[in-house]
N, C-alpha and C positions, 0 to 999 in steps of 0.2 A: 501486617502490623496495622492498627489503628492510627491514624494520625490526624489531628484536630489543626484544622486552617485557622488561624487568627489574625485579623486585619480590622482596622477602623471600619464602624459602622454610622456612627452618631454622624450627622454633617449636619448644614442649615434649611438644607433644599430634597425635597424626595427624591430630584435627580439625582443629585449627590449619593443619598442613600444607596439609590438604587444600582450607581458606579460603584461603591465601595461593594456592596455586596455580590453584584457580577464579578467583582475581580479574585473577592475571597471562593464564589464557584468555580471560576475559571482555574483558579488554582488547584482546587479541589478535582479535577476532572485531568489534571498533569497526576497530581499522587493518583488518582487512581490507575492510569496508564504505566503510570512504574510498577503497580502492582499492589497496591495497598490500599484499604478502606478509608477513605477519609471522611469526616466529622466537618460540621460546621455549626456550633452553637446557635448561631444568630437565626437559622435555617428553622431552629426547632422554637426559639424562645416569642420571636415575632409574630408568628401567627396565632399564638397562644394569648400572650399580650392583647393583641390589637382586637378580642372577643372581650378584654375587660375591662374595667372602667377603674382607672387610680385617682387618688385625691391630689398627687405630684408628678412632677415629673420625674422629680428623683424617687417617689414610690414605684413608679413603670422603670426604670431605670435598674430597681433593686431586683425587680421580678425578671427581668429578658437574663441579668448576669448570675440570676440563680437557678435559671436553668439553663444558662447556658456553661455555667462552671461545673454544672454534676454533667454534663455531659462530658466536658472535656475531661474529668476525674475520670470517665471510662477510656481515656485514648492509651495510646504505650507512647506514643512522643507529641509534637504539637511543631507545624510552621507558619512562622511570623511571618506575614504577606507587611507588614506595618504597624504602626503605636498607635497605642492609644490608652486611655485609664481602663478597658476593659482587658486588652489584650495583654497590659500588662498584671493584670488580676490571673488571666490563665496564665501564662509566662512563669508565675510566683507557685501554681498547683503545680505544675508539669516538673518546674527543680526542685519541687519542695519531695516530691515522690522520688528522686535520684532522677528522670526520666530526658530524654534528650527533646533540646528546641533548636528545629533546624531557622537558618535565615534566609534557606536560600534551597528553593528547587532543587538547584545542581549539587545540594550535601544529601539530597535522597537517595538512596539507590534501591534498585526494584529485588 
């Protein structure tokens, strides 16, 4: 199964950033150990982003969750590492497909 990690990314500090985003990997690298492919949006959108130049922030903002929502549109379910205004954007794809959103590790099984 495909399953797409979702966890806050936005913070105020690149550390921060960079902790939210280690933990949504970290979690990524448990699904795969159970058995399963996992995704992570922010993985693909950010590096993509940070080559281009927006006039907002909320325009950089539109562009990282609209590639990072057509990716999560390929997964078969999605786990909520944490909230936030994006992750519950994926959250709203994943039930909107009938498709299951774990909250927790231990509801995966391999």
């Amino acid at each position: 199964m495909i399953i797409g990690v979702a966890g806050p990314y936005s913070a105020p500090t690149a550390e921060q950033r960079q902790q939210n985003l280690d933990a949504m990997n970290l979690a990524a690298a448990e699904v795969y150990k159970k058995g399963h492919i996992p995704f992570i949006g922010i993985n693909v959108s950010i590096p993509v982003v940070n080559q281009l130049s927006f006039e907002t922030e909320e325009k950089r903002y539109e562009a990282i969750m609209k590639m990072s929502l057509a990716l999560i549109d390929c997964c078969d379910a999605l786990l909520v590492i944490g909230e936030s205004k994006g992750v519950q954007m994926e959250k709203e794809l994943i039930l909107s497909k009938g498709l299951k959103v774990y909250k927790s590790l231990e509801e995966i099984t391999g």
